[in-house]
C-alpha positions as CSV (number, residue, x, y, z in Angstrom):
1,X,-4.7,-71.9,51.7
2,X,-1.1,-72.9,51.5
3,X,-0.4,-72.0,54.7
4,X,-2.3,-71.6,58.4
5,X,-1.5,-68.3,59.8
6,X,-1.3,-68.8,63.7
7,X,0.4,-67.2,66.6
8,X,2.7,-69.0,68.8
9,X,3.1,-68.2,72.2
10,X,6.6,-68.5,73.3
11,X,7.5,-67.0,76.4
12,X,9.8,-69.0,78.5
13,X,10.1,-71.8,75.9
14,X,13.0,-72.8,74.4
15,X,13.9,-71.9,70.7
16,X,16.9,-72.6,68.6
17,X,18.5,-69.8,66.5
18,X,21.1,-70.7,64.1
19,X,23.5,-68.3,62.5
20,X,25.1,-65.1,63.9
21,X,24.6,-62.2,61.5
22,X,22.8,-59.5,60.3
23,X,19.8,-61.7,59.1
24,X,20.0,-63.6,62.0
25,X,19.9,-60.6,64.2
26,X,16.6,-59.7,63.1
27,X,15.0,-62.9,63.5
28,X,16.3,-62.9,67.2
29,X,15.2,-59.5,67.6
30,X,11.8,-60.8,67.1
31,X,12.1,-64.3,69.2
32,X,13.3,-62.2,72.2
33,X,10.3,-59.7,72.2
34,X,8.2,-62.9,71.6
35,X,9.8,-64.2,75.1
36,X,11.5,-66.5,74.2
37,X,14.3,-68.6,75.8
38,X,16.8,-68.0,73.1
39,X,20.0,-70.3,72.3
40,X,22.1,-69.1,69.1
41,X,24.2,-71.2,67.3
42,X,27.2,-70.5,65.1
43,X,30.9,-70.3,63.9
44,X,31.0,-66.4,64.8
45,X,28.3,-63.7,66.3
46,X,27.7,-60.4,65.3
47,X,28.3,-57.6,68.1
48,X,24.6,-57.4,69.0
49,X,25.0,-60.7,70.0
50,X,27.9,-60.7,72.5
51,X,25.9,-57.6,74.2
52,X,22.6,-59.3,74.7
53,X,24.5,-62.9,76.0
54,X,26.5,-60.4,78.4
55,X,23.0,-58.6,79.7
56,X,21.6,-62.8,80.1
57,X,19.1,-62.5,77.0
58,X,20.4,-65.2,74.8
59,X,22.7,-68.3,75.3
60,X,25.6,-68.5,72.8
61,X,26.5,-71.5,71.6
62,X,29.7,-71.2,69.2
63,X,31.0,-73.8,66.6
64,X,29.0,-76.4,63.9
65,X,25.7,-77.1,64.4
66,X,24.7,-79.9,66.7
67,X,21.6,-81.8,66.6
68,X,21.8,-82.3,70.4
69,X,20.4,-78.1,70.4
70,X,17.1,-79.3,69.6
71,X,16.4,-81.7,72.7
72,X,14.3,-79.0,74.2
73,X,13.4,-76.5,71.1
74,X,9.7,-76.0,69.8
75,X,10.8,-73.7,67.5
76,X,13.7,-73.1,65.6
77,X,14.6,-71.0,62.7
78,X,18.1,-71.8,60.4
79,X,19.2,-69.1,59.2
80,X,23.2,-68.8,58.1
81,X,24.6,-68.0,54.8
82,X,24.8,-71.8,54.2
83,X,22.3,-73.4,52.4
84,X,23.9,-76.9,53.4
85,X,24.2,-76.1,56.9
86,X,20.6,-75.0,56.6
87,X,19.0,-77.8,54.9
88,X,21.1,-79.6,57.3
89,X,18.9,-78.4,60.2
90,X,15.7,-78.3,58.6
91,X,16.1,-81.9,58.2
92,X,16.5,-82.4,61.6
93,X,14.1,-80.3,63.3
94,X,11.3,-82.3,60.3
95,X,12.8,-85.8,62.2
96,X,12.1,-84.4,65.7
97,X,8.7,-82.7,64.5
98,X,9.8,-79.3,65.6
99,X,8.4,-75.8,63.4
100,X,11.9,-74.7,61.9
101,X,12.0,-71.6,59.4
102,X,14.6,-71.4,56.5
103,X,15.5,-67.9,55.8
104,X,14.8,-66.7,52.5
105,X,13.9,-70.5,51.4
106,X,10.3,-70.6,52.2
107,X,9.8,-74.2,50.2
108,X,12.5,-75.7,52.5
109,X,10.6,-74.5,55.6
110,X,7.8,-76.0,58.0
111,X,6.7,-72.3,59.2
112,X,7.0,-68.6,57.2
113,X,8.0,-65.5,58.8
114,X,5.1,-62.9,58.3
115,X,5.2,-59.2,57.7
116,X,4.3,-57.9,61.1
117,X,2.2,-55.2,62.9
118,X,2.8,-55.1,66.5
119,X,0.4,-53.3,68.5
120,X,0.6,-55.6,71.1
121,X,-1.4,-57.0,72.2
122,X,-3.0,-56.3,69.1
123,X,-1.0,-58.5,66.6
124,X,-1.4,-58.2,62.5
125,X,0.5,-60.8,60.2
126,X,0.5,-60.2,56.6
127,X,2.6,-63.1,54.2
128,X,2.6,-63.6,50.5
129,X,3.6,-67.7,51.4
130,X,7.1,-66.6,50.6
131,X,5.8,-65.7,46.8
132,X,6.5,-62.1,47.3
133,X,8.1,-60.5,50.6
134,X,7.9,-57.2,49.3
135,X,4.6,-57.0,48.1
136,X,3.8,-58.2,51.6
137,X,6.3,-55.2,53.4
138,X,4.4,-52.9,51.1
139,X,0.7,-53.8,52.8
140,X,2.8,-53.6,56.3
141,X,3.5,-50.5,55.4
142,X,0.2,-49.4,54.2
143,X,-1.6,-51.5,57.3
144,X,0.8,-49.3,59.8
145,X,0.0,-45.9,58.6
146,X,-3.9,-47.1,59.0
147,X,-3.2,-48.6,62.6
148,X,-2.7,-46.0,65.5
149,X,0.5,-46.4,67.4
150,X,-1.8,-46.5,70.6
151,X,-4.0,-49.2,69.4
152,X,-2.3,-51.4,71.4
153,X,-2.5,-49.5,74.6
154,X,-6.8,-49.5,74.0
155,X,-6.8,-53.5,73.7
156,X,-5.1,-54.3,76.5
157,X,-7.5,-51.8,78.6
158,X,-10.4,-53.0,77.0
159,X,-9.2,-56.4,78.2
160,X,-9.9,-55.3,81.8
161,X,-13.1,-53.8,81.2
162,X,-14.4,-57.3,79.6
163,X,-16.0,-58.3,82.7
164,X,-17.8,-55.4,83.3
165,X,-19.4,-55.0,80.1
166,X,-20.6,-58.5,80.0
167,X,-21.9,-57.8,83.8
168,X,-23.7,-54.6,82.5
169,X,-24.9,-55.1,79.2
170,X,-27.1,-58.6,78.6
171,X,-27.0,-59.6,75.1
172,X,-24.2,-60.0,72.1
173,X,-26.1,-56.9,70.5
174,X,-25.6,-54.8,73.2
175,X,-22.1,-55.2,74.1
176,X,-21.0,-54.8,70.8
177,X,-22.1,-51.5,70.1
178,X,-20.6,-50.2,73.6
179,X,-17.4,-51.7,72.4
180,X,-18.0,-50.1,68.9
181,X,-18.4,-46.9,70.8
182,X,-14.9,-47.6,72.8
183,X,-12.4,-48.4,70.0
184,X,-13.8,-45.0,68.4
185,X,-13.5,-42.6,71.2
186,X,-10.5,-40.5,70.3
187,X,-10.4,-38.8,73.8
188,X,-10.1,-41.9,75.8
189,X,-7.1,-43.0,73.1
190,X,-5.2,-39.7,74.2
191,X,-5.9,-40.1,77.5
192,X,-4.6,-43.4,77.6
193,X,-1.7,-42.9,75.5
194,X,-0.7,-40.0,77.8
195,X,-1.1,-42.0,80.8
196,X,-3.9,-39.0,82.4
197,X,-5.7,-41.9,84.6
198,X,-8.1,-39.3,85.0
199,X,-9.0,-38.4,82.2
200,X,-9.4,-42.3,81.2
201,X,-11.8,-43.3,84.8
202,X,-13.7,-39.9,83.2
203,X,-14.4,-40.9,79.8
204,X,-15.0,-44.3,80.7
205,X,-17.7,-43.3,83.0
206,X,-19.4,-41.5,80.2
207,X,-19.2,-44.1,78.4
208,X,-20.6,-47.0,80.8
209,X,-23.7,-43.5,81.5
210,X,-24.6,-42.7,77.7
211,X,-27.3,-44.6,75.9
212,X,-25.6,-47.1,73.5
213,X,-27.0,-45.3,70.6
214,X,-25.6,-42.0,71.8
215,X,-22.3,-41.5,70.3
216,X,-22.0,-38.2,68.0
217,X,-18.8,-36.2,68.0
218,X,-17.1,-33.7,65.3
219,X,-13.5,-34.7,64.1
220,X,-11.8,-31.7,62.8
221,X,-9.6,-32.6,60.3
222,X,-6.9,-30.5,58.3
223,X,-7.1,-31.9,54.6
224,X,-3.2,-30.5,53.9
225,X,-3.0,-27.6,50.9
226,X,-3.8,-30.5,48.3
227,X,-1.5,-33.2,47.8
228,X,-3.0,-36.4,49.1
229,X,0.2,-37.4,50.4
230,X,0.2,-33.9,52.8
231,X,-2.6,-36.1,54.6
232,X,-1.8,-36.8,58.2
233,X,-2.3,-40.5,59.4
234,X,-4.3,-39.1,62.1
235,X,-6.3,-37.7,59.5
236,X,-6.8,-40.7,57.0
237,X,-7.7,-42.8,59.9
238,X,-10.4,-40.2,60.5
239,X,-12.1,-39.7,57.3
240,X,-11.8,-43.7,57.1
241,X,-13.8,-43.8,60.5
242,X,-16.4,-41.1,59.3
243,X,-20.1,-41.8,59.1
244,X,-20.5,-38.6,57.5
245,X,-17.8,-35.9,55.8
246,X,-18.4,-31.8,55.3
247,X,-15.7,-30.9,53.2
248,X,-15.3,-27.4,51.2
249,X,-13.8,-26.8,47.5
250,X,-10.3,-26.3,48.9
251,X,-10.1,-30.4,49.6
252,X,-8.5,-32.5,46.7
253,X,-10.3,-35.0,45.1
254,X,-7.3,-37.3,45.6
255,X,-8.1,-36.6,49.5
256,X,-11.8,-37.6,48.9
257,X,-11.4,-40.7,47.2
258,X,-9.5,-41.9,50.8
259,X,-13.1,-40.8,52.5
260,X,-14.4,-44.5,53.5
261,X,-16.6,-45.3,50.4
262,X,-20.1,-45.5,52.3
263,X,-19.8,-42.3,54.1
264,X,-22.1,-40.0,53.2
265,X,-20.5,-36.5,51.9
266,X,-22.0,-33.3,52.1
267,X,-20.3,-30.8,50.0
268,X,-20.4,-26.6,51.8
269,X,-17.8,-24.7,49.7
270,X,-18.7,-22.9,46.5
271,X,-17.2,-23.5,43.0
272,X,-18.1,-21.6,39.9
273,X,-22.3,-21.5,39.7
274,X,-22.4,-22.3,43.1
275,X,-23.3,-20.4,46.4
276,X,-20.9,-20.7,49.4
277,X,-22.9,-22.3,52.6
278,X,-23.4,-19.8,55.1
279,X,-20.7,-20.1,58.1
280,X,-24.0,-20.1,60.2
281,X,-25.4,-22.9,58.3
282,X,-22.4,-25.2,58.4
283,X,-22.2,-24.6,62.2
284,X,-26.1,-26.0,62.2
285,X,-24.8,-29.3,59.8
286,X,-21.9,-30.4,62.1
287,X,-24.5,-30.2,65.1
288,X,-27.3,-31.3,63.5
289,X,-25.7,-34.8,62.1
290,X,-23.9,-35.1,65.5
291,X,-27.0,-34.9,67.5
292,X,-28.1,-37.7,65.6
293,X,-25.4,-39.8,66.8
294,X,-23.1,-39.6,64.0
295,X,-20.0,-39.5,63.7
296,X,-18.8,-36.7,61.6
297,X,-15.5,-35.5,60.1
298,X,-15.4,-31.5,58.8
299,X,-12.7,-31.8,56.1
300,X,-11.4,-29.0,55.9
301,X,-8.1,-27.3,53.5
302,X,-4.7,-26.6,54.9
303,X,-4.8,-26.5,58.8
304,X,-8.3,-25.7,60.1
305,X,-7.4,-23.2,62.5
306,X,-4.9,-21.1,60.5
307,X,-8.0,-18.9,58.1
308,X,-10.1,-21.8,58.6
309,X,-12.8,-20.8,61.0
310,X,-12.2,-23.8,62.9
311,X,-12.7,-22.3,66.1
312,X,-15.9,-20.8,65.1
313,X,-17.4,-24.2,64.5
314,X,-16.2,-25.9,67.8
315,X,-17.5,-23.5,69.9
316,X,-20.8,-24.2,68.2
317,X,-20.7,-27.8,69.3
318,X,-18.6,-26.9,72.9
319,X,-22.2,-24.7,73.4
320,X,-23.9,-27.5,72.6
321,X,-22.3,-30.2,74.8
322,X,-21.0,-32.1,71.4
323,X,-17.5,-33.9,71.8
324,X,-15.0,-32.9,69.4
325,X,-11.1,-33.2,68.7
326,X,-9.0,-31.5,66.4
327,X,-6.6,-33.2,63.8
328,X,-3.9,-30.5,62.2
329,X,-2.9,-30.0,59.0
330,X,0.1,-28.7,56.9
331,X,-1.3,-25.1,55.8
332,X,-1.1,-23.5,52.2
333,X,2.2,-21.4,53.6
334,X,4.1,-24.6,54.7
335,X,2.9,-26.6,51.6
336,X,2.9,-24.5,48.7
337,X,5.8,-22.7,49.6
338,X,8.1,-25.8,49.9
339,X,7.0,-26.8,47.1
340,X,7.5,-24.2,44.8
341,X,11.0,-24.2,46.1
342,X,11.1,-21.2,48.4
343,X,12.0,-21.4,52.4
344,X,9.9,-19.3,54.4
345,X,12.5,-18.4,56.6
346,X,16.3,-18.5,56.4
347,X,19.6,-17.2,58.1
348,X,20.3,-14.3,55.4
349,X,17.0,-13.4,54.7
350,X,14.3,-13.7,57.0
351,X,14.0,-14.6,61.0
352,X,10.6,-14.4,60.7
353,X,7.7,-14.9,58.6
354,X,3.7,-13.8,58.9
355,X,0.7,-15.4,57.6
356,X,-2.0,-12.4,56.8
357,X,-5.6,-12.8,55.6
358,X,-6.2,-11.1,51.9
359,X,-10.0,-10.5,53.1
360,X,-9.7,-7.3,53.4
361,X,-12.5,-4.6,53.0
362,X,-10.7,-1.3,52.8
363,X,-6.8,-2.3,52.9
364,X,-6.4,-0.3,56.3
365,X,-7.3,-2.8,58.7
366,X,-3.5,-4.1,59.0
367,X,-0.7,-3.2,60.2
368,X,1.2,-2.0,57.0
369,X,4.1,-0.3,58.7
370,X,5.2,-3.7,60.1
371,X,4.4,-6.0,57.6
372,X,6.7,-3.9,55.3
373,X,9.5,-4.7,57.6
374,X,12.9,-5.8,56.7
375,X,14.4,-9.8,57.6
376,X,10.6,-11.5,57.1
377,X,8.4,-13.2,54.9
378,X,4.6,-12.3,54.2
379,X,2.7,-15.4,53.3
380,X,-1.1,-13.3,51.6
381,X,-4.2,-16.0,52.2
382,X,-7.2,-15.5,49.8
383,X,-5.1,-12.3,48.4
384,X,-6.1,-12.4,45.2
385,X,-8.6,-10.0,44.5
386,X,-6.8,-7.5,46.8
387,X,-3.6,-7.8,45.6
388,X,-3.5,-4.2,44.2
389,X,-4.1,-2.9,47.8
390,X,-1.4,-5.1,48.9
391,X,1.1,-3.9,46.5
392,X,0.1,0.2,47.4
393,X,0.3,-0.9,50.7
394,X,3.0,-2.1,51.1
395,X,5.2,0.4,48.7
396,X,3.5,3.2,51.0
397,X,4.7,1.9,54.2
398,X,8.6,1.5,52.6
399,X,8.6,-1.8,51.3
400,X,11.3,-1.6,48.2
401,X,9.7,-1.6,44.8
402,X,12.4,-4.9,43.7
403,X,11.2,-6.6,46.6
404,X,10.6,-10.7,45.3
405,X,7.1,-11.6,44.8
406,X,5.4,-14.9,44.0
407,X,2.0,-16.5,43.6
408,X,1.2,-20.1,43.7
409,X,-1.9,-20.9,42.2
410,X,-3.0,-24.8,43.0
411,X,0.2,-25.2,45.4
412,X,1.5,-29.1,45.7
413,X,-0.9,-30.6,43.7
414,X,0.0,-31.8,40.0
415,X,-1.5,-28.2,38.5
416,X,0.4,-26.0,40.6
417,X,2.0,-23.2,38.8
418,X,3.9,-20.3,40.2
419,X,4.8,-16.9,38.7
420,X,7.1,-14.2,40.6
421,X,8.5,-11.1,40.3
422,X,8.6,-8.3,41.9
423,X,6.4,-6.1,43.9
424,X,5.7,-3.3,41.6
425,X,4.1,-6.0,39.8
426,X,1.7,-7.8,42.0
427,X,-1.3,-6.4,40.9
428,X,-0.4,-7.4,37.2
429,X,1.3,-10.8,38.2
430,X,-2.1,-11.5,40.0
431,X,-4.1,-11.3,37.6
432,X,-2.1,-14.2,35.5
433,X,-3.6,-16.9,38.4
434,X,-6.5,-18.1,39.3
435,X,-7.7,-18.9,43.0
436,X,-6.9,-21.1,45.4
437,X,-3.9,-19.0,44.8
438,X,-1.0,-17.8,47.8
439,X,1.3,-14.4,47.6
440,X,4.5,-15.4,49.0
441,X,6.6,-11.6,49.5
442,X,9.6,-11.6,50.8
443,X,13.8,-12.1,49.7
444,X,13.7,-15.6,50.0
445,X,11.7,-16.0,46.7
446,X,14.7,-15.1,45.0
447,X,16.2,-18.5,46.3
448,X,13.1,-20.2,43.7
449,X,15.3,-20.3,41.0
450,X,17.9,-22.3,43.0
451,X,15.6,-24.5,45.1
452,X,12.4,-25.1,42.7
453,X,12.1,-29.1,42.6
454,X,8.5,-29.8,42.0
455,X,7.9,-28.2,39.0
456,X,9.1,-26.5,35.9
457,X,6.4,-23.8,36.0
């Protein structure tokens, strides 16, 4: 270990900044939400430092350095754009025995600056040594998108709860699985996050009531339309927290290899050779597993309550007296459309657009005369196989023959493909695609062969 990551507390103690620019800047940015008693030292100050001496955050002190600064520093970090002037003071904080940091010369220094996740007071570090700053900024940035923004907000209330949890449960055992079931509860992170004190005494209570063991709930997650980068962090944090995932055909396997490796995964969609899992059946799954305690994500395509049957499955568990929670996600018409380069709405061509089921049994259960309306965009789920009714449909009820037609088969992942063309050909252009496939009518297809960016097909 070349170096021994600590934290230093430095509120109301006096550090030494020297140099007045951009770099600088930053490293007093971090010093004064530290605590610190800041001094800065140099020839000339960047504006951000005139504005925080004028509000009483930092003391300037202009001209050469001084070794005199350091009479009352434990800390202090060099960091002009003089390597003399900075060996300078790293010499003379090593004399005094004072921490001092040498920007961007790590071997010259007594102390590194880490890459930081603040969720106070939850506090991550991550540091190469100095080897490698931006492989370190690239974990930051893959630590942060795992870490909730409200993290922070549940550590310092589990703080004040420490007492009480020791008072009520006896042994190590048992207080850490109440505390395991605390840093998991999703409603009493929203709650506390939107500052609803009820809501937080409430769920707090239920917690402190249930049986340690107790602690099933359903996440329902929106798996995006198939690009593993669509994911929400909301929702990778979930599938990473998941004791157990029910995901259908329409989620990527890019998606599933982010599904915490010893969660178990049950599989309810149908692929070629396979039967689909009764809606009844999957209802029955989710409440079954949560009963036992688990906690389960259903992973489900797109956004789970646009086509999704979302609802269907939480009032299964709301009946049942199961917690759940809902994560969105982007749907097919948001997803695939951007990506195969055409805007569901725009200024010339359509104020308004309309996402329509394709399950249809007879073709007359919809409203044809408005969907054939001029100045909007029809976005056809699961269309398909009825995309001959949609085309007669739609004709009948006004629509113009040229109108621009597309179908994205496999939308944002690395097999999409899109045809187009117009609607007298929709049944024929359908049959060139295979499903998960969207029909995308409307004028603003024709603005594909400007905008496509994704892809050449």
């Amino acid at each position: 270990m070349d170096h021994l990551p600590i934290f230093c507390q430095l509120r109301n103690r006096d550090c030494l900044l020297v140099g007045g620019g951009d770099v600088a800047e930053r490293k007093a940015r971090l010093l004064l939400e530290a605590g610190a008693r800041l001094t800065v030292n140099a020839l000339d100050f960047a504006p951000q430092f005139i504005v925080w001496a004028e509000q009483g955050m930092v003391t300037l002190s202009p001209g050469e350095f001084n070794e005199s600064l350091l009479d009352t520093c434990w800390l202090t970090i060099a960091a002009t754009d003089n390597d003399a002037v900075n060996q300078q003071v790293s010499a003379a904080c090593e004399s005094r025995r004072i921490f001092c940091n040498v920007v961007d010369a790590p071997k010259a220094a007594s102390f590194i600056m880490p890459s930081i996740i603040d969720r106070s007071p939850l506090m991550v570090a991550v540091s190469s040594g100095g080897t490698s700053p931006v492989l370190a900024r690239l974990l930051r940035e893959k630590l942060e998108s795992l870490l909730p923004q409200h993290l922070g907000q549940v550590a310092h209330y589990a703080g004040r709860l420490r007492a009480r949890v020791k008072k009520q449960f006896a042994t190590v055992g048992e207080r850490r699985r109440f505390w395991e079931k605390f840093f998991v509860n999703d409603r009493l992170a929203q709650s506390l996050a939107n500052q609803d004190t009820q809501a937080v005494e409430e769920t707090t209570e239920q917690l402190f009531r249930e049986p340690l063991d107790h602690r099933g709930e359903v996440v329902l997650v929106g798996a995006g339309p198939g690009d593993a980068g669509l994911l929400t962090l909301k929702g990778l944090q979930q599938i990473q927290q998941a004791d157990i995932v029910v995901y259908d055909r329409l989620v990527s396997d890019e998606i599933m290899n982010l599904v915490r490796r010893d969660a178990d995964r049950v599989f309810v969609g149908k692929r070629a050779g396979y039967h689909c899992v009764p809606q009844e059946e999957i209802n029955q799954i989710l409440l079954r597993e949560a009963q036992k305690g688990k906690r389960v994500v259903r992973l489900k395509g797109g956004d789970p309550f646009i086509f999704g049957r979302g609802g269907e499955e939480l009032e299964t568990l709301c009946n049942a007296g199961i917690p759940f929670s809902v994560v969105p996600g982007i749907t097919a018409a948001s997803g695939c459309s951007a990506y195969a380069g055409i805007p569901l709405t725009h200024r010339d061509y359509a104020q308004s657009v309309r996402l329509v089921t394709g399950h249809l049994k007879t073709g007359s259960e919809l409203e044809w005369h408005n969907l054939a309306a001029e100045k909007q965009t029809l976005v056809f789920y699961m269309g398909l196989n009825q995309a001959a009714t949609i085309q007669a449909k739609l004709l009948e009820h006004g629509m113009a023959p040229s109108m621009p037609v597309a179908l994205v088969e496999n939308g944002t992942s690395i097999k999409q493909r899109v045809v187009d063309g117009e609607l007298t050909r929709l049944a024929e252009l359908a049959q060139q695609v295979e499903s998960p496939a969207l029909i995308i009518v409307g004028h603003v297809v024709a603005l594909r062969e400007k905008l496509n960016w994704f892809s050449n097909h």
